[in-house]
Steps between C-alpha positions, in 0.01 A plus 500: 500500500187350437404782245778468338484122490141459339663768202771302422275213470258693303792632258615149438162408392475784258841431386395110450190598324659731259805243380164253484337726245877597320514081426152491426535788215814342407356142434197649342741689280674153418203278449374774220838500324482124542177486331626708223865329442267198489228630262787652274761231471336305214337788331486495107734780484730795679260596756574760744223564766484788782208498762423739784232518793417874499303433858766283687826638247597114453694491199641226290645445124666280308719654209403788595781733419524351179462650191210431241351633229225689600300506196182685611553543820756782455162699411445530878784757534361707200146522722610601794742801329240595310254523822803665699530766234178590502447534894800765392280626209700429257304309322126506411366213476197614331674574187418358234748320226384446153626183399631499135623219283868616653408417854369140461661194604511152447436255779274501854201768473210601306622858381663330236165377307346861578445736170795766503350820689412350822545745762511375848637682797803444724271290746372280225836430368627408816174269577568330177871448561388329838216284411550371158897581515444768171805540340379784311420665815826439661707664264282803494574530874879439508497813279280677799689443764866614365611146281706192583803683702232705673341237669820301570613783642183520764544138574837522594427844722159285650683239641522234200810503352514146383181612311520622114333512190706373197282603242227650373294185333569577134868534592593141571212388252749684274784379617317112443479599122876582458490136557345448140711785346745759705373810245188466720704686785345814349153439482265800656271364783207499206735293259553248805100446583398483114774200445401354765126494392615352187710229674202405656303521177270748700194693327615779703816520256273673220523787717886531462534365113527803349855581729656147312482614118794496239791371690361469805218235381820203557512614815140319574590224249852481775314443815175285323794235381621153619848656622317742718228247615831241605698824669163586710471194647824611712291810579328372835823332632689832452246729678583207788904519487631800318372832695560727249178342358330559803226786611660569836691391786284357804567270815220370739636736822486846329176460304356323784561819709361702242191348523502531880554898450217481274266314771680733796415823266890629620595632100171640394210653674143278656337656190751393256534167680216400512438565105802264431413244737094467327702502193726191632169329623332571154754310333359244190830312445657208722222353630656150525772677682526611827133528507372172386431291836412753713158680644626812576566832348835550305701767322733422256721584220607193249818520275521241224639302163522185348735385806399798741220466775534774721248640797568697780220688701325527836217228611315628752474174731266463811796566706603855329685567206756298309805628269562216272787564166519161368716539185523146266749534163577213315238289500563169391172307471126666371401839641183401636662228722788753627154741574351252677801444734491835593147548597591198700783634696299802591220340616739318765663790574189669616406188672801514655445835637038469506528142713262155393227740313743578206683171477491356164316150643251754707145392410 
């Protein structure tokens, strides 16, 4: 009796301990989305916001099944198919892809103001598409890895169905200059990148005059006039509201468990894994982002416009690892201020999680 006694007693006390930790979890899990609802409810534009603990799985989001542009970040699910189909050897990444006139791209990367007959490999493209966000490179590697449907397709079979790419980048830069005149709905991807060089009155554009000769020479005098210049300034707000001017399909939840299969290696092997994670720590854009405030390591992929401040990644906190998707479209007041905000918001959500030492006050 007296056995039996002493284990109910000690059962009731594991029991009470147990519920103890269940409302301890749960109120952590509440004071984090607190701290985010609070952080979020006056930001300068549609921000969405998805954070998990790797170490303790505490999880937390605000908009986080909502849909964004993704910009950049949509880049992410190119690298880890192309890694994925080269485990399966299906793709060599030490091939090398010279880069003609053809292949170049307006916007994010350096490729662009590279002589024609550059010849880097797989690897390199894919470095460049991560680190300075190449658009050149990107493009390249869609065509790699099987095209637009091709990776959609993956997505949806990996577990992200709310997850799609829209367009290649020249596509809805196209569909932007059927704004100025509809006949532009049949521009080649080099016709689309040389107009929008001369738009932008770029040096680069010499490169492309000789495609815009006889009756195609109004076509640069079209999109260099005052009707075009008053029609683009609708160009950022649209890449906000209209998503068939968008580069793909994200929410906070999916790509924020992307990143965790990245960090958890579960889609790719170590080897691979590791390359894209030094490639996500490498990363030269968005430093006023979810970097910015804090003193320890981060990797991160940025997506961005005019309006568009995107940064999702890993930061690899004193108390383990991170997943942070924090997706901002719309922004209503300067960039650098919206930036600023963010960096904020992760520094207190590592504080939140790191104690005193990573408090934004902390000496």
């Amino acid at each position: 009796m007296f056995a039996c006694s002493r284990w109910m007693r000690a059962a009731m006390a594991c029991s009470a301990m147990l519920l103890c930790a269940a409302a301890n979890a749960g109120n952590a899990r509440s004071s984090l989305d607190e701290l985010l609802g609070a952080e979020l409810a006056d930001f300068p534009g549609r921000a969405g916001l998805y954070v998990k603990h790797l170490g303790t799985g505490e999880v937390a989001g605000i908009r986080a099944d909502d849909s964004f542009n993704s910009q950049s970040v949509i880049k992410i699910a190119i690298l880890i198919r192309a890694f994925q189909l080269a485990d399966r050897k299906q793709l060599d990444l030490d091939q090398r892809i010279e880069i003609q006139r053809a292949d170049l791209r307006d916007g994010s990367g350096v490729l662009q103001f590279h002589s024609p007959g550059l010849a880097p490999t797989i690897r390199d493209l894919l470095l460049q598409m991560v680190i300075t966000s190449d658009n050149t490179a990107t493009d390249l590697l869609i065509v790699r890895i099987g095209g637009v449907e091709a990776l959609n397709g993956w997505l949806a079979a990996s577990g992200y169905p709310k997850t799609r790419k829209l367009n290649r980048g020249w596509e809805y830069r196209r569909k932007l200059l059927t704004l100025i005149d509809a006949q532009f709905a049949r521009l080649t991807p080099e016709e689309t990148t040389g107009l929008q060089y001369a738009m932008q009155e770029s040096p680069l554009f010499e490169r492309y005059a000789a495609l815009f000769v006889g009756e195609r020479a109004a076509w640069v005098d079209k999109v260099r006039s005052p009707a075009a210049r008053e029609s683009r300034l609708s160009w950022n707000r649209r890449m906000v509201e209209e998503r068939r001017f968008w580069l793909g399909d994200m929410n906070p939840r999916e790509t924020g468990q992307m990143i965790e299969a990245i960090e958890r290696c579960t889609l790719v092997s170590q080897q691979s894994c590791a390359a894209m994670k030094w490639m996500l720590r490498s990363q030269l854009a968005g430093s006023r982002r979810l970097p910015h405030f804090l003193n320890v390591p981060v990797a991160h992929k940025t997506g961005d416009s005019a309006l568009i401040a995107n940064d999702v990644g890993i930061v690899y906190a004193r108390s383990g690892a991170i997943v942070m998707a924090f997706f901002v479209n719309g922004i209503t007041g300067a960039l650098g201020d919206a930036e600023d905000r963010m960096g904020r918001i992760a520094q207190r959500v590592v504080a939140h999680f790191d104690g005193a030492a990573s408090r934004p006050d902390a000496p």
